[in-house]
N, C-alpha and C positions, 0 to 999 in steps of 0.2 A: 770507795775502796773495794777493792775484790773480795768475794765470801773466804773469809779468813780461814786458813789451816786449821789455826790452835779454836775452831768450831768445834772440840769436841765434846761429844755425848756422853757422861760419865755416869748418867743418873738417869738412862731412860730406864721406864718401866719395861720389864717381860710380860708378853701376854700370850696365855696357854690357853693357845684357840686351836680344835681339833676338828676335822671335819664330821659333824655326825654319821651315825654309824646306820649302815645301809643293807641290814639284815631285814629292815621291815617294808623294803622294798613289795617285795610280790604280794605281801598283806594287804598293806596300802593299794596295790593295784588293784588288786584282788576283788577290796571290798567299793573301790570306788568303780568297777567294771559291773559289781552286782549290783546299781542302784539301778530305782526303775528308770529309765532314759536310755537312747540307742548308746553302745560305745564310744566314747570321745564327744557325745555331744554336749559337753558343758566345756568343751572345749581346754580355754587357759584357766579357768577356775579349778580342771581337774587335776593339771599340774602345780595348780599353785598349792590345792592342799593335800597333795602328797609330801610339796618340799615342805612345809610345817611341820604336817607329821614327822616327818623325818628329822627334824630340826629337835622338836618336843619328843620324839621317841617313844612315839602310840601312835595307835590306831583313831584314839580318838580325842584332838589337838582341845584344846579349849586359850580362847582371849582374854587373859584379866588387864585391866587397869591400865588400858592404852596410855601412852603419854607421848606428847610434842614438847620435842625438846628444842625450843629457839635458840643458836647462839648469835651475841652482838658483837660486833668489835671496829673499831675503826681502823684505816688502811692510811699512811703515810705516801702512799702512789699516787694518791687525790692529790697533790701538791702538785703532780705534772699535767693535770689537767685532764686525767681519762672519764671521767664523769660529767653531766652536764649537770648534775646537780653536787651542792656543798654539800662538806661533811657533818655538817650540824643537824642533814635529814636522819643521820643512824641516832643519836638522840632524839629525835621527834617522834621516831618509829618505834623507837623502846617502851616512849611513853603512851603513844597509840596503842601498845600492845598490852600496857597493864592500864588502858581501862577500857579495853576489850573491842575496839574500834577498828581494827586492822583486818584484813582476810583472814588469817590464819585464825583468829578466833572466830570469826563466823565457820568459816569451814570445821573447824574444830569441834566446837558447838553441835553442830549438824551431826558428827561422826561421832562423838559419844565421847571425843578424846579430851584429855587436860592439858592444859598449856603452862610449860614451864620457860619462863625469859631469864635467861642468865647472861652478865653483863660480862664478859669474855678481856675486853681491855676498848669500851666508849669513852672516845675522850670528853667522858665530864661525867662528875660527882652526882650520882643518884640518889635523893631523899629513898630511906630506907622504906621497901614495899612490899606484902606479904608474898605478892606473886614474882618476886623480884628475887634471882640470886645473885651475890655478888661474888664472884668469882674472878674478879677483876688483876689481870698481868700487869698492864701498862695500860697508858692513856693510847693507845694507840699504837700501832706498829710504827716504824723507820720507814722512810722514801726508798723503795729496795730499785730505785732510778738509780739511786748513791751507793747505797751499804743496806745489807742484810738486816731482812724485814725484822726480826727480830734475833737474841741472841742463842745460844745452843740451851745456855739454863731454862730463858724467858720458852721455849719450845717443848723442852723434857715438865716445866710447870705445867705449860698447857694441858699435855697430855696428859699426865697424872690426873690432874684437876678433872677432865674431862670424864676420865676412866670411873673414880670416887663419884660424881654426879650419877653418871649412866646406873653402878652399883647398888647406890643409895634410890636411887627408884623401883629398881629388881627388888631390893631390899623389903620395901614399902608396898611390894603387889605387883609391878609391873613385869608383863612377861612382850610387849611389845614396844617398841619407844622409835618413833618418828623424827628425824634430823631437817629443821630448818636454821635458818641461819638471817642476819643482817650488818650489812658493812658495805657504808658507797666507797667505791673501788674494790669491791671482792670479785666480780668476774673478771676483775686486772688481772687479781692474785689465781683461781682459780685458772684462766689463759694460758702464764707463766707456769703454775704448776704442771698443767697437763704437757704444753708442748716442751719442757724439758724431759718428763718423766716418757712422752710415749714417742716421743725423737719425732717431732710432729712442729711443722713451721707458724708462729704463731698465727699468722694471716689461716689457717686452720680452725684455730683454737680461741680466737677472739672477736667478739661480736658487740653489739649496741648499746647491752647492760639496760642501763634505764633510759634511754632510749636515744643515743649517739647519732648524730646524721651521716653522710657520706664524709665528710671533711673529720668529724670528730673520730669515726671510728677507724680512718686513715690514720690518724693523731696517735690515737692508742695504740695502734700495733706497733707502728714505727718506736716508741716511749718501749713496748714490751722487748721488742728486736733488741733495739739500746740498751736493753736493763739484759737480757741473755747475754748479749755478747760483753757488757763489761762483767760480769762474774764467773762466765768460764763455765758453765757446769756441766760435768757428763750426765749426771741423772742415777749416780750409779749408787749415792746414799740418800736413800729418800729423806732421812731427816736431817740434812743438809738444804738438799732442795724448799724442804715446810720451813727449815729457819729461814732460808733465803728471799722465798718469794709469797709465805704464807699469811693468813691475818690470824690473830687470838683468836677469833672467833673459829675459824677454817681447826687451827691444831687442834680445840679442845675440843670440836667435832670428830677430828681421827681418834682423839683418847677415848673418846667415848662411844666410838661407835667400835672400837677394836674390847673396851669394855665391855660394852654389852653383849659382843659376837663369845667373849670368854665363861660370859654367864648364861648363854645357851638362849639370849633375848631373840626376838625376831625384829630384822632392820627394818624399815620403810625410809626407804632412798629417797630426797626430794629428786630436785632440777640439777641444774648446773653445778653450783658454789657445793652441794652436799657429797653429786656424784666425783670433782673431783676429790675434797677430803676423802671420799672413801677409798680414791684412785692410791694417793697415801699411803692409807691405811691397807691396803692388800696388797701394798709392795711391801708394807714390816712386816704383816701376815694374811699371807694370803688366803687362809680357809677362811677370813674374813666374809668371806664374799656368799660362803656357803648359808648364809644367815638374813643374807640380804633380799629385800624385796623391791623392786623395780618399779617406783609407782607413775611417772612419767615422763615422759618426752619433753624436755623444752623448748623453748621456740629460740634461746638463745644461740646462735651459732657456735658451734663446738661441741653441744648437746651429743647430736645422733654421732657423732663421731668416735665421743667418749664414749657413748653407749656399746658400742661396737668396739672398740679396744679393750672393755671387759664382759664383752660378750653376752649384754644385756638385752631383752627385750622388757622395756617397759608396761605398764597395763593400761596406759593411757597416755591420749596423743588429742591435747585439747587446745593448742597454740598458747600454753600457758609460760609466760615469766617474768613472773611473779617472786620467786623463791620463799622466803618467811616457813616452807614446808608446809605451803598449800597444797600442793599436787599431793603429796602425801598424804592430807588430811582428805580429799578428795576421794581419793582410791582404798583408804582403808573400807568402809565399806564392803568392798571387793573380796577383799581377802576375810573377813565378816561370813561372809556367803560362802566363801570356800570350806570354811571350817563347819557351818554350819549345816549345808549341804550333806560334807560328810559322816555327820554325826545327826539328821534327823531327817533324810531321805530316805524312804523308806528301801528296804528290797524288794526283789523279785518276789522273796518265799512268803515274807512277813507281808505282802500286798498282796499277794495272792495273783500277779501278773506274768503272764506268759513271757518266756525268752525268747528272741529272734529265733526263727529256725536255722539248724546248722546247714552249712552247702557243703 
């Protein structure tokens, strides 16, 4: 069936996201031009912890209680065949994740962050687990081949649900929270979302996933073409588009990443499947974006594309994809240095170090 009219949204959440306020611009420059180092030579680290500051609204930003927020969900588009592997690896993966076996928790690990796995809509029943939440929609999204990946309610839960997560960790300490994600067939859903939303032909926007040969990823496009043109959609209501061609996992990522941008969090943007949720997510609101941090490149085709239709530069370009918000966990670090840099470099005066001479 066609993405249905009577789709409507009665019960989406408002989110009063404002873009921070940009008075402490020249301070911020100010004191990051007076550290001892030539001007500009820390390069991207000096913009990155201006935009913090300016996010946190001081001079001098501080990181509590990083968190990796994995979402799971299963994708009904696996039915047509876009994956070379079944759907029973997003359950295998879940469970790889809580007992700490997976990338994302080694990288995690490393980076000092904590890894929260929430079960977004996997089709199948999870023995209850401390590192486990269940936040579960459905077993699984609809074949959006056929009919709409999920319904206008099943998408306004999402986000809600997503929003209350993000919340309840700000709540609990965190002022930074990382979005990864798991779901075979989500760079379908991810694909579909981007080339409706940025009027972009899917053979653009659709790549290998987990690892599609020449014939497979012929396969998929051709399934994503099919699935656009039987539902018609201009791109002109994004949460039409997230009912349409989204996973649980993907919306409760918008809810919560448009959450955390309302509570003043700082984002760290995975790869593919996260950048576009957040594509979404800064179409309901766009100072979303203002919040966000760019942690890598994917190696998925559609990546640098999407990167450049919201006008990203990532911090890293390591032929990673992977998703799970590894790259994320990889690059905080980075942003680590920037905050710290600007809060325990010394100055000119307090170092007692000569300034470049004027010309």
């Amino acid at each position: 069936m066609l993405a249905s009219p009577d789709q409507e949204f009665h019960l989406m959440p408002t989110f009063n996201i404002v873009t921070p306020e940009q008075h402490l611009i020249p301070a911020l420059r100010a004191k990051i031009n007076n550290k001892t180092k030539p001007l500009g030579a820390l390069g991207r680290l000096e913009s990155l912890a201006l935009k913090i500051g300016l996010i946190q609204g001081t001079l001098t930003p501080q990181l509590t209680r990083p968190v990796m927020m994995v979402f799971a969900g299963d994708h009904g588009i696996t039915q047509a065949g876009v994956s070379p592997y079944p759907q029973a690896v997003t359950r295998q993966m879940v469970l790889n994740f809580l007992t700490g076996g997976a990338g994302i928790n080694v990288f995690a690990k490393g980076s000092g962050m904590q890894v929260r796995v929430i079960d977004a809509g996997v089709n199948h029943v999870f023995e209850p687990h401390p590192e486990l939440t269940d936040a579960k929609i459905g077993m699984g999204t609809h074949n959006f081949f056929i009919e709409p990946a999920m319904t206008a309610a099943q998408c306004e839960q999402a986000l809600t649900r997503g929003a209350e997560l993000a919340s309840a960790e700000i709540n609990a300490g965190s002022n930074v929270l990382g979005f990864g994600e798991m779901g075979i067939g989500n760079t379908s859903s991810a694909a579909a979302l981007m080339s409706v939303l940025c009027k972009l032909p899917p053979t653009h926007c659709a790549g290998r996933g987990t690892g599609l040969d020449d014939a497979g990823l012929k396969r998929k496009v051709v399934i994503i073409e099919q699935a656009l043109r039987h539902h018609q959609m201009d791109g002109k209501d994004p949460l039409q588009v997230l009912a349409t061609f989204g996973g649980f996992e993907v919306a409760m990522m918008v809810g919560a990443m448009l959450g955390a941008a309302e509570r003043k969090a700082i984002l760290l943007i995975d790869g593919f499947i996260a950048t576009a949720a957040l594509l979404v997510a800064s179409r309901i609101a766009p100072a979303v974006l203002d919040y966000c941090v760019f942690t890598h490149r994917s190696d998925e085709s559609g990546h640098t594309l999407l990167l450049q239709q919201l006008e990203a530069e990532p911090l890293l370009d390591l032929g990673l994809r992977l998703g799970e918000g590894t790259g994320a966990a990889l690059a905080y670090p980075l942003v680590q240095a920037s905050v710290n840099f600007l809060n325990d470099m010394a100055s000119f005066e307090s170092a007692n170090v000569s300034r470049q001479n004027s010309t």
